[in-house]
N, C-alpha and C positions, 0 to 999 in steps of 0.2 A: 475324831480328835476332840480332846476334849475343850472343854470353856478356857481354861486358864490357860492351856496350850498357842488356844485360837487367839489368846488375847495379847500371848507374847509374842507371838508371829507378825501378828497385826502392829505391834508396837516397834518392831524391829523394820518392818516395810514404812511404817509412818516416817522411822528417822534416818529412813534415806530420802525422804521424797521435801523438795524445796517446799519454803512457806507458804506459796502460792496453792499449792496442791491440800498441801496439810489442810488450809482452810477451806478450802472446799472438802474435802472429807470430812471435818467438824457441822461445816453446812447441812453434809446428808446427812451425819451423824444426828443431828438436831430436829429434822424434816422426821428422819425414823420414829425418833423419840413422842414428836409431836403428835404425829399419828397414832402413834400404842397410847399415847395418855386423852387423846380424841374419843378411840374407842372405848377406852376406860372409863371414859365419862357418859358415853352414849347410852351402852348397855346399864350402867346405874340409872342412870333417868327413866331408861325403860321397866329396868326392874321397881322403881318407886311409882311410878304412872302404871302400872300391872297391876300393884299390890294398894293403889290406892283406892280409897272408896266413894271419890268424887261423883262418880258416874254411876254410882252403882242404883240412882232412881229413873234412868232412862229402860234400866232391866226390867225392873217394879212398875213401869208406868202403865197403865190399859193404852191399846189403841185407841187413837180418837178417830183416826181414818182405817176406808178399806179401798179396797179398788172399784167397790159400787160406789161410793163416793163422788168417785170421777166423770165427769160434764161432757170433756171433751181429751180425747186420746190423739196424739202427737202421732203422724205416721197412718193413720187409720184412714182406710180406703172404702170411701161410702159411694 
């Protein structure tokens, strides 16, 4: 079926249904929306924090520790 099909059908079941219901169908209608523009936003932030280069001296940096380092090991059966 297509979009424009789906949407006259969908508009034809709206007006039969009392105003009670309608708004609830506006409700989910709303909750849908909010989600798709959620993840709209999500994935852009990811894509700018990805491509940014805030971090990029944590890659550049020398070790300053090793595991010879370590004093004392958590778990370690002496």
């Amino acid at each position: 079926m297509t979009r424009d099909k789906l949407v006259q059908k969908t508009i034809q079941h709206l007006s039969k249904l009392p105003n009670q219901k309608i708004q609830e169908v506006s409700d989910y209608a709303e909750t849908l929306l909010r989600g798709i523009d959620q993840k709209i936003l999500a994935e852009g932030m990811q894509q700018l924090v990805s491509e940014a280069k805030a971090f990029d001296f944590l890659a550049e940096d020398d070790d300053l520790y090793s595991a010879a380092d370590v004093i004392e090991k958590y778990g370690d059966q002496r």
